[in-house]
C-alpha positions in Angstrom: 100.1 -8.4 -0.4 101.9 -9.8 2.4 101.2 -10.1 6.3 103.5 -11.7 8.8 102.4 -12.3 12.3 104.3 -14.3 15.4 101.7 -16.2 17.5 102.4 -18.8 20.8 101.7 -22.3 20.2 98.4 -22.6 22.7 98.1 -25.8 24.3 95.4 -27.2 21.9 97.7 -26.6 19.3 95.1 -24.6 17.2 95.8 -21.1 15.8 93.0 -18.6 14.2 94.6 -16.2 12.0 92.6 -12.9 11.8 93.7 -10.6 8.4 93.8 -7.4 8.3 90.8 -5.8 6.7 93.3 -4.8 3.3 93.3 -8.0 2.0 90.5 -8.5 -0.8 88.2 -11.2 0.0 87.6 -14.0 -2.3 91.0 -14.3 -2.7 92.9 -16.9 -1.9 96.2 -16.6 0.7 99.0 -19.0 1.1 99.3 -20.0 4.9 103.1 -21.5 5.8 103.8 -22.3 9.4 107.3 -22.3 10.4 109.0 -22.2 14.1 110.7 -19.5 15.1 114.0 -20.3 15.6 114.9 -20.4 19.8 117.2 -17.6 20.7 120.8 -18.4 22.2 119.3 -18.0 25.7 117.1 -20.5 25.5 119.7 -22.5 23.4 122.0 -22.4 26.5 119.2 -23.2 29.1 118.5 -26.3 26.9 122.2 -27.3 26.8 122.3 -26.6 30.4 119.3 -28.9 31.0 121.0 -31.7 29.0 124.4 -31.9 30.9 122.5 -33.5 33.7 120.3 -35.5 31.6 121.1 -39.2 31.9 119.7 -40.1 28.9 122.2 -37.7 27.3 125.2 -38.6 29.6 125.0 -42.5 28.6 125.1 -41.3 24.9 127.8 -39.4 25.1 129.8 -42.0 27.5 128.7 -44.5 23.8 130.1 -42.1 22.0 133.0 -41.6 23.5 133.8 -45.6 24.2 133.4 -45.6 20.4 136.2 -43.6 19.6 139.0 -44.5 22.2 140.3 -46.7 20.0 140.8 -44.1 17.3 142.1 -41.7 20.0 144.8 -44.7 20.9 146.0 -44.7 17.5 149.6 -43.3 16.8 149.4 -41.2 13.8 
């Protein structure tokens, strides 16, 4: 028997997982947690957040310094 439920993180990071009354009891169950993968509009609001980070702007500038040399190059 299976059972698949979505629950919210609470702050205290502690979940209690009621079943429903079908499943037998002294059985055991398998528990796996797993995130739910964001959706693409939170995805963008996260990428929007980050073009104004600094921490993220320096990186890239690195990143970018690292490779004008290989951008110079003539092929």
């Amino acid at each position: 028997m299976s059972f698949k439920e979505i629950y919210d993180v609470p702050k205290n990071h502690q979940l209690t997982i009621h079943l429903p009354q079908r499943f037998p009891s002294k059985q055991k169950v398998v528990v796996t947690v797993e995130e739910v993968p964001l959706s693409k509009k939170q995805k963008l609001k996260l990428m929007k957040k980050a073009a104004s980070d600094p921490l993220y702007i320096q990186d890239m500038k690195e990143v970018n310094s690292d490779f004008d040399s290989i951008n110079n190059e003539s092929l």
